[in-house]
Backbone as JSON, one array per atom type, in Angstrom:
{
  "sequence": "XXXXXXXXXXXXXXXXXXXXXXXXXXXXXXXXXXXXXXXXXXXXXXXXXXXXXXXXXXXXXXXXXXXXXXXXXXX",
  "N": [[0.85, -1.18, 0.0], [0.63, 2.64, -0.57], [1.21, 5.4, 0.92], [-0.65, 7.64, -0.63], [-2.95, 6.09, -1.21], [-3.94, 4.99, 1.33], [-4.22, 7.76, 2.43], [-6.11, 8.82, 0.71], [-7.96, 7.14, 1.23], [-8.71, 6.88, 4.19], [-9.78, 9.88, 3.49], [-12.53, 9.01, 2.09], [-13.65, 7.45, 4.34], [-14.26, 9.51, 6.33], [-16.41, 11.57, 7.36], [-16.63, 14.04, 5.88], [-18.65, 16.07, 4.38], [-18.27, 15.94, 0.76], [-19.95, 16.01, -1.65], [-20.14, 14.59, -3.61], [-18.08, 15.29, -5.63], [-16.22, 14.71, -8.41], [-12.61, 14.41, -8.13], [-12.43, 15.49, -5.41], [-11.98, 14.21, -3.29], [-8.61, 14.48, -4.39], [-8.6, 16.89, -3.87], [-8.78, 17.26, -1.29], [-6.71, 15.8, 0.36], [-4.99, 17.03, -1.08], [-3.75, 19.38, 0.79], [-3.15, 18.23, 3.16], [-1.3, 16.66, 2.27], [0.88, 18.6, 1.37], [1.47, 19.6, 3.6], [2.5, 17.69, 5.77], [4.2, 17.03, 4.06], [5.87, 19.33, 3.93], [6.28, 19.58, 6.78], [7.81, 16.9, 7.41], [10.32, 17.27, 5.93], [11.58, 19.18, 7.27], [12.84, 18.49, 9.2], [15.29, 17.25, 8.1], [19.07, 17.09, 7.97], [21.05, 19.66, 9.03], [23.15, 19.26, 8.42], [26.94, 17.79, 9.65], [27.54, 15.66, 8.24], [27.73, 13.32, 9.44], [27.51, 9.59, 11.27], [24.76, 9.43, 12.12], [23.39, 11.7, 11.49], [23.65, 10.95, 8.77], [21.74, 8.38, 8.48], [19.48, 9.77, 9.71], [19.15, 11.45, 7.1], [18.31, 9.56, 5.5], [16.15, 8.47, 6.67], [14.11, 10.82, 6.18], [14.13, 11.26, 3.94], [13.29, 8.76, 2.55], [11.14, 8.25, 4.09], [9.78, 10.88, 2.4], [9.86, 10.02, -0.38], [7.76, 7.64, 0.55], [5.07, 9.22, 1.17], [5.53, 11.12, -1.47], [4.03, 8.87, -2.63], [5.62, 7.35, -4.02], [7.09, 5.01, -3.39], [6.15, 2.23, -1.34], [4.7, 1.56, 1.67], [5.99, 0.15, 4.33], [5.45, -2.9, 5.9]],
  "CA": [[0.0, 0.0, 0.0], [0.95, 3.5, -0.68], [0.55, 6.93, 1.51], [-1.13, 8.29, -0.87], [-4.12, 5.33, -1.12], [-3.65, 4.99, 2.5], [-4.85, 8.81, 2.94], [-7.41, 8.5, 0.37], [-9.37, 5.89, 1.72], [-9.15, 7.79, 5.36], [-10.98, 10.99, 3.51], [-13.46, 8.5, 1.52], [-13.92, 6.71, 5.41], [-14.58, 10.38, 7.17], [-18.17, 12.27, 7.43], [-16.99, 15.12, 5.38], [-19.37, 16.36, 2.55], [-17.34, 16.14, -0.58], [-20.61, 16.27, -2.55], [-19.43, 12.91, -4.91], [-17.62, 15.75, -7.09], [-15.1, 14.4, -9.08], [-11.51, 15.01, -7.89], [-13.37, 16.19, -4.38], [-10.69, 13.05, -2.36], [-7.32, 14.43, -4.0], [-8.4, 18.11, -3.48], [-8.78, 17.33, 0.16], [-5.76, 15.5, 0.11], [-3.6, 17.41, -1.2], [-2.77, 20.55, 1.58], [-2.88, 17.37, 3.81], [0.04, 16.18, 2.12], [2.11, 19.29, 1.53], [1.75, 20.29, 5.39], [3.27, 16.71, 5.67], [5.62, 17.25, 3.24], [7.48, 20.31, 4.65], [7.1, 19.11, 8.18], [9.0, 16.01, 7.45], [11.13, 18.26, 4.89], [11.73, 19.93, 7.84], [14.17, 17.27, 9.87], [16.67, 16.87, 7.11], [19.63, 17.62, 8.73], [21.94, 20.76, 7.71], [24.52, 18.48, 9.45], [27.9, 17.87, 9.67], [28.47, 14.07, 7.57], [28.42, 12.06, 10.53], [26.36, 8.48, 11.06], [23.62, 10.17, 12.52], [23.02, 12.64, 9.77], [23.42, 10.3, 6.79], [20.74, 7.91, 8.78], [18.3, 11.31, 9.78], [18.81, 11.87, 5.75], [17.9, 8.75, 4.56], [14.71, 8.07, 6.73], [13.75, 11.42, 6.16], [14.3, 10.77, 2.1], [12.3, 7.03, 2.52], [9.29, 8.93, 3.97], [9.36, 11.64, 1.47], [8.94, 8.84, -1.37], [6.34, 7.37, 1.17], [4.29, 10.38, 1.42], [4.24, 11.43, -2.48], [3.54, 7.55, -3.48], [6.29, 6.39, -5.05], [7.35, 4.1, -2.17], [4.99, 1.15, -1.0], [4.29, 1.38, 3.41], [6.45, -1.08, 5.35], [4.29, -4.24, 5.82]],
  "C": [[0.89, 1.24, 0.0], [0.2, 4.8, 0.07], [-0.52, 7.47, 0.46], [-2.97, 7.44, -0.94], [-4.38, 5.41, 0.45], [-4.71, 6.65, 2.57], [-6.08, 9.02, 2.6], [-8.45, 8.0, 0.51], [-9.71, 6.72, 3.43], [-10.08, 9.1, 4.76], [-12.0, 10.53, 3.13], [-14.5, 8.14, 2.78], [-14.49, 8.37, 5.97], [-16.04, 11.33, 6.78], [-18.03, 13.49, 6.92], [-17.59, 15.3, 4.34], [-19.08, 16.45, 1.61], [-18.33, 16.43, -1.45], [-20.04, 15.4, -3.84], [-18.64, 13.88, -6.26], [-16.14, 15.35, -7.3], [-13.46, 15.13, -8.48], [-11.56, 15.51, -6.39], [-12.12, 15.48, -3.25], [-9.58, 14.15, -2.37], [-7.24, 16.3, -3.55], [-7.81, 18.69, -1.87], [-7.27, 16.83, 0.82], [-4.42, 16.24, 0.05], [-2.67, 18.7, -0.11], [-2.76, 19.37, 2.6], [-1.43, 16.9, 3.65], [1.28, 17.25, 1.93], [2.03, 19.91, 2.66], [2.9, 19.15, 5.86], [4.89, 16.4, 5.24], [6.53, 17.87, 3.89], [7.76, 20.19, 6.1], [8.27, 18.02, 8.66], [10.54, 16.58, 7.02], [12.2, 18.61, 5.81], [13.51, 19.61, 9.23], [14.9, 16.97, 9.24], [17.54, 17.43, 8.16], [20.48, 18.23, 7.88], [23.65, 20.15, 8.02], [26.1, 18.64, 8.75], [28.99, 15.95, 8.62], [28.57, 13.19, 8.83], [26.56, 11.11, 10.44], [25.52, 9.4, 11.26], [23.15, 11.09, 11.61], [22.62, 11.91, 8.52], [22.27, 8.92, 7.35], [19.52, 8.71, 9.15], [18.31, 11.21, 8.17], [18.23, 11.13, 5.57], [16.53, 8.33, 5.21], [14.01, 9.47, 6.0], [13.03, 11.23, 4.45], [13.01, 9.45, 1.67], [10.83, 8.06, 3.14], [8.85, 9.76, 3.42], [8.58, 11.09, 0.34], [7.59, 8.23, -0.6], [5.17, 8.17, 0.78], [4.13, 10.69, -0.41], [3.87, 9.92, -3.17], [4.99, 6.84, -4.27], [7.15, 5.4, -4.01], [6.38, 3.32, -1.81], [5.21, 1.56, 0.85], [5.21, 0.38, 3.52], [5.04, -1.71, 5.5], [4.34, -4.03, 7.93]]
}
């Protein structure tokens, strides 16, 4: 599964009125995901090259792909 199905199906699942209009999911969706975006964005580190940095980068990096879809969820 992918964040982005993953979120979709949570706004399809919630009691807000979309009014069945077309596109109505990724509209809702989408400032969902770029609040997401730059908060994760946000923990990159401006670091210095050490372990800790180049492991902070790379989750940070793996849940970016998460988040816009092109990554599958951990099982």
């Amino acid at each position: 599964m992918r964040f982005p199905e993953l979120l979709l199906g949570a706004i399809q699942r919630s009691e807000i009125p979309l009014r069945f209009e077309p596109g109505a999911e990724e509209a809702v969706a989408k400032p969902v995901t770029e609040v997401l975006e730059a908060w994760i964005a946000a923990h990159q580190p401006a670091g210095d090259g050490s372990e800790f940095d180049a492991g902070q980068r790379a989750l940070v990096e793996r849940l970016l792909e998460e988040l816009n879809g092109s990554a599958d969820l951990p099982e």
